[in-house]
VOVO-865919 format. One record per residue (C-alpha): x, y, z; residue in three letters. Coordinates in nm, 2 decimals, padded with zeros to 4 digits. Layout:
VOVO-865919
+--------+--------+--------+------+
!     xx !     yy !     zz ! type !
+--------+--------+--------+------+
!      X !      Y !      Z !  ALA !
...
+--------+--------+--------+------+
end
This chain:
VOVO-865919
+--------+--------+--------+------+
!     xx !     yy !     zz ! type !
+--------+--------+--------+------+
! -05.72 !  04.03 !  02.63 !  UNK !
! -05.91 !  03.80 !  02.81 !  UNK !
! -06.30 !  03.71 !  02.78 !  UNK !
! -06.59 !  03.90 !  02.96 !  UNK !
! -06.73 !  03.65 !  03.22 !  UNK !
! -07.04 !  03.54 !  03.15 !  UNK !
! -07.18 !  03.44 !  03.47 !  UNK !
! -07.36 !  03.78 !  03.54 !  UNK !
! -07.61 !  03.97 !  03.33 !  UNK !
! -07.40 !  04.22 !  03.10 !  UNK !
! -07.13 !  04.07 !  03.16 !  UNK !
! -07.11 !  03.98 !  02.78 !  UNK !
! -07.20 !  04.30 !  02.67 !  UNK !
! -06.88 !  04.47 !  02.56 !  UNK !
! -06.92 !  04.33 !  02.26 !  UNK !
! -07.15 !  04.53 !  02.05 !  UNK !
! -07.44 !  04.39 !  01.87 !  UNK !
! -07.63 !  04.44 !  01.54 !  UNK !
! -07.85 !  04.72 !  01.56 !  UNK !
! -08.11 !  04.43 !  01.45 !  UNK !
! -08.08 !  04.23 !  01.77 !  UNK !
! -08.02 !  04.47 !  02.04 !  UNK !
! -08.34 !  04.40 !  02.18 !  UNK !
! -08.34 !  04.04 !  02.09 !  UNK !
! -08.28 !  03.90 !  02.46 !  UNK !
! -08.53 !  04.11 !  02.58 !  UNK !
! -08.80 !  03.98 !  02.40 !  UNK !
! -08.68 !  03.64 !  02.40 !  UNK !
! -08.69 !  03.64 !  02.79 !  UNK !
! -08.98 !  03.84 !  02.80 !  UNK !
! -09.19 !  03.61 !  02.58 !  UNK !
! -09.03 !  03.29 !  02.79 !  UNK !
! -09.19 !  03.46 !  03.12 !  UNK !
! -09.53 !  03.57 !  02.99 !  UNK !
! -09.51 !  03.20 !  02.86 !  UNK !
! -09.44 !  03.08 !  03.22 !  UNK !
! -09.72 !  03.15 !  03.37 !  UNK !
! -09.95 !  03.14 !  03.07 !  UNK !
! -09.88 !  02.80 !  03.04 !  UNK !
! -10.02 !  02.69 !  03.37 !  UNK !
! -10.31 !  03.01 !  03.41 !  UNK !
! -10.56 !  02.79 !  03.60 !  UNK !
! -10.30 !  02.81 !  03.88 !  UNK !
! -10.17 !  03.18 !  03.81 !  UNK !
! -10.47 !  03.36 !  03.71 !  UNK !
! -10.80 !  03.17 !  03.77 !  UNK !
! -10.73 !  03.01 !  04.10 !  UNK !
! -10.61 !  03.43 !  04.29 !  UNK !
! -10.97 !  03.51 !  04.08 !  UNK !
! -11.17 !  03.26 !  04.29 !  UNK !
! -10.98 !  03.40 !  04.59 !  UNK !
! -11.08 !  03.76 !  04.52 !  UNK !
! -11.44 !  03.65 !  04.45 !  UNK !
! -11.41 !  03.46 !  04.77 !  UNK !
! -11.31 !  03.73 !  05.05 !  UNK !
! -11.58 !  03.96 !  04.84 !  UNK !
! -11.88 !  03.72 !  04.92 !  UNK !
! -11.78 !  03.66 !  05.26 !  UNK !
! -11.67 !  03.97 !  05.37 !  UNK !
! -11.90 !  04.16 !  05.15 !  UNK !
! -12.19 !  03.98 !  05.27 !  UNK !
! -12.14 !  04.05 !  05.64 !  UNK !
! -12.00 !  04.38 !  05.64 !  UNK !
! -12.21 !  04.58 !  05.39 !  UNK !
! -12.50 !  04.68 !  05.56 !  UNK !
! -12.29 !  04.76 !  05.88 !  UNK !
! -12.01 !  04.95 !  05.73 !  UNK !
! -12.02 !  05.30 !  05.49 !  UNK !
! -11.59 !  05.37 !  05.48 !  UNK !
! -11.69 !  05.66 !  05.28 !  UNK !
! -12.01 !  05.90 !  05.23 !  UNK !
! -12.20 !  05.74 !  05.03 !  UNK !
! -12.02 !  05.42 !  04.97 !  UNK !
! -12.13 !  05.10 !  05.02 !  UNK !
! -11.89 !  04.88 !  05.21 !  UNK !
! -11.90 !  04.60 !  04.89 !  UNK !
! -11.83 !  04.87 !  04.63 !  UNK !
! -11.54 !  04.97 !  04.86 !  UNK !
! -11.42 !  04.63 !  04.89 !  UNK !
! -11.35 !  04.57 !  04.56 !  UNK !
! -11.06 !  04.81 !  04.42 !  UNK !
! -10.89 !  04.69 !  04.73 !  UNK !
! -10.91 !  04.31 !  04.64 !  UNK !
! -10.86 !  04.39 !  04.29 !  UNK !
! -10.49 !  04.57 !  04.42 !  UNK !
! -10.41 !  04.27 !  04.64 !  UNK !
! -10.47 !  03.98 !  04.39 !  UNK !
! -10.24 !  04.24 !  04.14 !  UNK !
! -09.94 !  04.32 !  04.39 !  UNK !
! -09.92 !  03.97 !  04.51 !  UNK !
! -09.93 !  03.79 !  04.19 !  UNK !
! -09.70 !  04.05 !  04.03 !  UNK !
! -09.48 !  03.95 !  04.32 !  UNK !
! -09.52 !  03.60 !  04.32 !  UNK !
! -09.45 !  03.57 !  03.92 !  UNK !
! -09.08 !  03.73 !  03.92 !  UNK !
! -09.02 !  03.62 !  04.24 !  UNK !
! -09.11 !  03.24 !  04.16 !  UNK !
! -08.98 !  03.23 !  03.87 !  UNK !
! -08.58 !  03.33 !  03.92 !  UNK !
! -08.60 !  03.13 !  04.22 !  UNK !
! -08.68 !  02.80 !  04.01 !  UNK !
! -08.40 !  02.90 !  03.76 !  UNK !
! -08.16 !  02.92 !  04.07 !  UNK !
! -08.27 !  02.59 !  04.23 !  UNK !
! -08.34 !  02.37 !  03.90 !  UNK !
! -07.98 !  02.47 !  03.83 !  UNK !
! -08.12 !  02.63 !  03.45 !  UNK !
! -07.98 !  03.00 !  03.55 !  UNK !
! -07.66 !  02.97 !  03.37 !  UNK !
! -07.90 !  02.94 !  03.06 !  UNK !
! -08.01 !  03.31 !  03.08 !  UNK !
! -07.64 !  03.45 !  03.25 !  UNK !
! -07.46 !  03.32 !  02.96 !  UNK !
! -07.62 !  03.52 !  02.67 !  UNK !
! -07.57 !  03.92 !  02.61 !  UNK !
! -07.79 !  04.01 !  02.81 !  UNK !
! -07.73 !  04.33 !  03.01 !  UNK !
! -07.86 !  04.41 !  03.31 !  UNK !
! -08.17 !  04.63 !  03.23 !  UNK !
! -08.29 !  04.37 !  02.97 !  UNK !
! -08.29 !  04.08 !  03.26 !  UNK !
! -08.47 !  04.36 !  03.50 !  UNK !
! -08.71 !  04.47 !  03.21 !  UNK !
! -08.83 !  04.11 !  03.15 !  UNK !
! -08.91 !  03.99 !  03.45 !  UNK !
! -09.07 !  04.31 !  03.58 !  UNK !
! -09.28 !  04.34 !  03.25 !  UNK !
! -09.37 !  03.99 !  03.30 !  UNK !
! -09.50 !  04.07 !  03.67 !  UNK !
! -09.69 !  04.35 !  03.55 !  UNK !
! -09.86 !  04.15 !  03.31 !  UNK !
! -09.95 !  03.86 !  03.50 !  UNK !
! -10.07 !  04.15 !  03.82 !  UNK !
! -10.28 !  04.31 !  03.52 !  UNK !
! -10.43 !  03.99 !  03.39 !  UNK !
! -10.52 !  03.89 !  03.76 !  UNK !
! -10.66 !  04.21 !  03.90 !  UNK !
! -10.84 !  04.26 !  03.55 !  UNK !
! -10.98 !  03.91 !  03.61 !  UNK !
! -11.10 !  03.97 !  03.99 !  UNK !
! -11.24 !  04.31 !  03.86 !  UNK !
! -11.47 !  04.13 !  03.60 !  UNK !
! -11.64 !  03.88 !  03.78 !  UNK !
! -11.67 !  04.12 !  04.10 !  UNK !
! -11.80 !  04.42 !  03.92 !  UNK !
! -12.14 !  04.24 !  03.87 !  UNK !
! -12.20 !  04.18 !  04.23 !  UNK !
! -12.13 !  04.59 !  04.32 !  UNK !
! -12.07 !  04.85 !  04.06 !  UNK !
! -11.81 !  05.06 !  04.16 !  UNK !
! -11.81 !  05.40 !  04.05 !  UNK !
! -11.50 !  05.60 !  03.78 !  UNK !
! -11.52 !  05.93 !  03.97 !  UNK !
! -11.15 !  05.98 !  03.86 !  UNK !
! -11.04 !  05.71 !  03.59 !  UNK !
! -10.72 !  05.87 !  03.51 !  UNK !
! -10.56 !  05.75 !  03.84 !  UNK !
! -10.71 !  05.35 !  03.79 !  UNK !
! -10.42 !  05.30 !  03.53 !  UNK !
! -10.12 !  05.54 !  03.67 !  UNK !
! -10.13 !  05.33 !  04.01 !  UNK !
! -10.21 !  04.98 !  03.89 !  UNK !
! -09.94 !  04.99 !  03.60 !  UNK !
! -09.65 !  05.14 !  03.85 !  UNK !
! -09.78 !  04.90 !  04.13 !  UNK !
! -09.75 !  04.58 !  03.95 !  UNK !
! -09.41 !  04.73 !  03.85 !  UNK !
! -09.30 !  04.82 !  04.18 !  UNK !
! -09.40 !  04.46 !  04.34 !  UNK !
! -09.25 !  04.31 !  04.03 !  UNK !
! -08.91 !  04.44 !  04.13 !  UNK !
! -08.95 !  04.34 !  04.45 !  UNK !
! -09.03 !  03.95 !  04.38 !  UNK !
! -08.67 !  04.02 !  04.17 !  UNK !
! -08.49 !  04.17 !  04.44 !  UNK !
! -08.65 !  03.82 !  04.65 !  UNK !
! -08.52 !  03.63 !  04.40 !  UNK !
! -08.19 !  03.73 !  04.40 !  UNK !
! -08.18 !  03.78 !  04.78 !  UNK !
! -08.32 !  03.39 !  04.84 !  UNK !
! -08.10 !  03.05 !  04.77 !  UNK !
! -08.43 !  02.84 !  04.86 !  UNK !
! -08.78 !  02.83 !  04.86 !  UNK !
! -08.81 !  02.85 !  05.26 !  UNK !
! -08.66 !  03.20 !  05.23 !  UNK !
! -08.84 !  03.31 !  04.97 !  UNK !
! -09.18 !  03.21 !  05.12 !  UNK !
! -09.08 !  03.38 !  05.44 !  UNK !
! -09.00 !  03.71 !  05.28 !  UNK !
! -09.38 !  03.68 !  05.11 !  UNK !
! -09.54 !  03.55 !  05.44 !  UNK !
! -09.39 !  03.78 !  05.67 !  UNK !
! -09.34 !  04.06 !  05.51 !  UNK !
! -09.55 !  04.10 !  05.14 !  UNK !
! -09.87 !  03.93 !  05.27 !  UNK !
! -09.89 !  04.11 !  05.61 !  UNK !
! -09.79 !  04.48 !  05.43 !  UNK !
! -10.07 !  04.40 !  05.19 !  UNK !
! -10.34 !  04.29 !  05.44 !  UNK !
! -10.23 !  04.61 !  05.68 !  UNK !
! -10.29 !  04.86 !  05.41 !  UNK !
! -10.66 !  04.91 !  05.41 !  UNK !
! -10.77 !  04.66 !  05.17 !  UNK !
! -11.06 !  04.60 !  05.41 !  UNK !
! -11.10 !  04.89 !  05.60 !  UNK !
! -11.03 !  05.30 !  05.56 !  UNK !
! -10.77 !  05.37 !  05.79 !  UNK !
! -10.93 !  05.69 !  05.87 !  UNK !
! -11.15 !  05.46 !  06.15 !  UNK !
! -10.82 !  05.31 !  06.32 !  UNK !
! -10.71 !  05.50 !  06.63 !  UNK !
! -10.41 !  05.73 !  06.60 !  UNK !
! -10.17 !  05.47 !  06.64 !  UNK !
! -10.27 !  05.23 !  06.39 !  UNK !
! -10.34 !  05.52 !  06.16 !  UNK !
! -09.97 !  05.62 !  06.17 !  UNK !
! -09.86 !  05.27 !  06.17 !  UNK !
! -10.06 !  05.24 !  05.82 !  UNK !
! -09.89 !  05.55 !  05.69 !  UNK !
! -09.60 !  05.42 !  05.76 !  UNK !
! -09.70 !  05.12 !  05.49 !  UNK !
! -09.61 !  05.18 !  05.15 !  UNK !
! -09.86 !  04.94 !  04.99 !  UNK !
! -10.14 !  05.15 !  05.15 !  UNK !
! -10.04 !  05.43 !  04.89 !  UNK !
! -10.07 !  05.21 !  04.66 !  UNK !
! -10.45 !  05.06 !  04.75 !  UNK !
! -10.55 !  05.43 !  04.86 !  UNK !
! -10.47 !  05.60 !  04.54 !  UNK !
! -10.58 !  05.35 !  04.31 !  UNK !
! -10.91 !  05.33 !  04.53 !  UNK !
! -10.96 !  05.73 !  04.47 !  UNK !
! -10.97 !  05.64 !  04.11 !  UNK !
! -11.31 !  05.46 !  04.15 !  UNK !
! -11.46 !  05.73 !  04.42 !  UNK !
! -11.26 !  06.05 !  04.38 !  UNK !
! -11.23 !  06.01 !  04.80 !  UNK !
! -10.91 !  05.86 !  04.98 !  UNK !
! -10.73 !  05.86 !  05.32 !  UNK !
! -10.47 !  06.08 !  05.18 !  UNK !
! -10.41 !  06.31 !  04.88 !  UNK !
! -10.35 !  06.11 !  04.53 !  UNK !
! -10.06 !  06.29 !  04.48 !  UNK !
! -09.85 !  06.20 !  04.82 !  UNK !
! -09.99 !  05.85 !  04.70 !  UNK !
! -09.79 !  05.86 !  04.32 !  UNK !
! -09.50 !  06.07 !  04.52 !  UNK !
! -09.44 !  05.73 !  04.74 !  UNK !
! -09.50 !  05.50 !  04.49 !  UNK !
! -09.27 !  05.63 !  04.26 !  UNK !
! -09.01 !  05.69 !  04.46 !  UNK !
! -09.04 !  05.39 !  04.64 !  UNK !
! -09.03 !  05.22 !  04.28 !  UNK !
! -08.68 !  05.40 !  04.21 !  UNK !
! -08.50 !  05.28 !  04.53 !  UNK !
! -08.62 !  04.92 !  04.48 !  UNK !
! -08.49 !  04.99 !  04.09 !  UNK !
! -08.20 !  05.12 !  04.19 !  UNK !
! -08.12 !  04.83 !  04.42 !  UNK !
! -08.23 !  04.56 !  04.18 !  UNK !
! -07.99 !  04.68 !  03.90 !  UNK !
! -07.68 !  04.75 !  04.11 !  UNK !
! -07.74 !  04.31 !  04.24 !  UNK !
! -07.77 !  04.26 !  03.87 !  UNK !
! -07.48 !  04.39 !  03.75 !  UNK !
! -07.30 !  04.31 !  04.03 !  UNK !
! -07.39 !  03.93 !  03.98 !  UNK !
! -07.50 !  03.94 !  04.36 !  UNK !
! -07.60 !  03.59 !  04.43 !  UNK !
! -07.67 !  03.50 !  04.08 !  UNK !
! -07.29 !  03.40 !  03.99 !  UNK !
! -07.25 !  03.07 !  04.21 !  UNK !
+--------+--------+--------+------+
end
């Protein structure tokens, strides 16, 4: 009977484990990606915080007398659950994405195909990771911004629910990015035209209730404005749409990408050469 090949994740898993060390892998990656980008925080964490702080004070600052998105709500106060959701789904992006891509180009992949790792353990690491790294950043933009405008908790519940499956959601992306890209080129063209542009586009900024008709459907159209619209109704119990169409598009949009992500990983899709 000949050996599993080892050059995919789960490919080595036939063989069963002690019940001891089933999860083993998983932690062990796990622990080596929150290490990742722990290890150099003043360039994952603080330096998106200064940019959040940034586009605040300048766009805060000139906008927040002229501009009330909502009854009753001050364009600054607006401003921030949107920055805080940008600095979270980009850098839960960027840290999965980054990350494989630097195993596949420093040649150090084989290290983390050849152990028993099956497929949802690789998945599960590198998303949790994402998550993680999205939750320190937003947390950290939310901090030093809440003392320059308050914002409100008119519905809490909803803050966590859409951060947590956010991060997760952009977190499988950057993995699906990963595998998809053999260089950094193409992996910073899928974040500049695609992630950074959906993100910008999704009413960070603005309530797309003010667009015309057009650019209101074209924003509808976005899935990351779910994503920034419900989390915002969190803070002001108002939104564009209804917070549940918002978690219904999420969600599902976070199965598809799921989907997809597993079937490359046990498939070895770009991972096995």
């Amino acid at each position: 009977m000949s050996a599993p090949s080892a050059l995919a994740p789960g490919a080595a898993m036939t063989a069963r484990r002690p019940h001891g060390e089933a999860w083993i892998g998983f932690r062990t990656l796990l622990y080596k990606e929150c290490l990742r980008f722990w290890k150099v925080s003043f360039q994952t964490i603080a330096a998106p915080v200064l940019t959040g702080v940034l586009y605040l004070l300048v766009f805060g600052q000139v906008l927040d007398a002229r501009l009330e998105p909502f009854p009753g709500v001050h364009y600054k106060a607006f401003l921030i659950p949107g920055l805080v959701m940008m600095s979270l789904l980009q850098n839960a992006f960027a840290n999965s994405s980054s990350s494989l891509i630097q195993s596949k180009i420093m040649g150090n992949l084989v290290f983390l195909l050849l152990p028993p790792l099956s497929a949802l353990e690789f998945f599960g690491a590198y998303v949790l990771a994402a998550v993680l790294r999205g939750l320190c950043v937003g947390l950290g933009v939310f901090v030093v911004t809440f003392w320059l405008a308050p914002p409100s908790f008119a519905a809490p519940l909803w803050i966590p629910v859409f951060a947590l499956l956010s991060a997760a959601l952009m977190g499988v992306l950057g993995l699906v990015a990963g595998i998809v890209s053999d260089k950094f080129d193409q992996l910073a063209a899928f974040q500049n035209f695609l992630i950074l542009p959906a993100t910008f586009l999704s009413g960070v900024f603005y309530s797309v209730h003010g667009l015309p008709d057009f650019w209101q459907a074209f924003s509808h159209a976005n899935p990351f404005f779910y994503m920034i619209d419900g989390f915002r109704y969190g803070f002001f119990a108002q939104s564009d749409v209804s917070p549940w169409t918002s978690l219904a598009v999420v969600a599902l949009s976070f199965c598809a990408v799921s989907a997809l992500a597993l079937a490359m990983l046990r498939s070895g899709y770009k991972l096995r050469t």
